[in-house]
Residue, then its C-alpha position, 0 to 999 in steps of 0.5 A: x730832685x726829691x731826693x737831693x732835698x736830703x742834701x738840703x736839710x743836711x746842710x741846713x741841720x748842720x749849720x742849725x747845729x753849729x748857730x746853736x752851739x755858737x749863739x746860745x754860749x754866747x748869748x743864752x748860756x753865757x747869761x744863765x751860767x753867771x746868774x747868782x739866783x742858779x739853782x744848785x743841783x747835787x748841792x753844787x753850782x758847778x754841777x748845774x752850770x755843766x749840766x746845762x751847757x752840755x745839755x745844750x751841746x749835746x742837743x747840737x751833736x743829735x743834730x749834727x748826727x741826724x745830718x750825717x745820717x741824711x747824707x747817708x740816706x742820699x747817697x744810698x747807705x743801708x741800714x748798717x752805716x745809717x746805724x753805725x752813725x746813729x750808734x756813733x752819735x749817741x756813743x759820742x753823748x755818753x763818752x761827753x757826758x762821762x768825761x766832762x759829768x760823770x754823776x749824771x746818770x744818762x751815761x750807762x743809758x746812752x752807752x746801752x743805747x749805741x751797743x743796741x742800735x749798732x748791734x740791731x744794724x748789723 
């Protein structure tokens, strides 16, 4: 019965995830991106308005990932898929980060970060 509670914190993380994403564009980022006081970073107010709407996504795809990973655990996955889905997540938040930001510097981080936890996994 413990064991099916995995299940149960997948299922809730994933639906976190997407009430996330779906209620904070439409009820947080929606506000703040449209504020004429927004500051400027790297002297562009598109920069900014990227930044934080892909901040906040990505904050869902992490939950998303850990889910993913939960299920794993549940139907008895070793370390190589737990890694391989650990990799995979933070794989898909440099290649986000490369296509829609490429100035923010976390990019090569996240990159390194996946080659390390899938290369340690296997």
């Amino acid at each position: 019965m413990q064991h099916n509670l995995l299940l149960v914190g997948a299922l809730l993380l994933a639906v976190i995830g997407f009430m996330h994403s779906y209620l904070g564009e439409r009820f947080v980022l929606s506000r703040i991106l449209v504020m004429p006081d927004l500051p400027k970073l790297r002297g562009s107010r598109e920069y900014m308005q990227s930044l934080l709407r892909w901040a906040w996504h990505l904050t869902s795809i992490a939950w998303w990932g850990t889910a993913v990973t939960l299920v794993a655990l549940w139907t008895g996955r070793g370390l190589a898929a737990i890694g391989a889905i650990t990799a995979a997540t933070f794989a898909l938040h440099g290649i986000i980060i490369v296509v829609l930001n490429r100035r923010h510097p976390a990019w090569p981080l996240f990159f390194l970060a996946a080659a390390a936890i899938w290369f340690g996994t296997r």
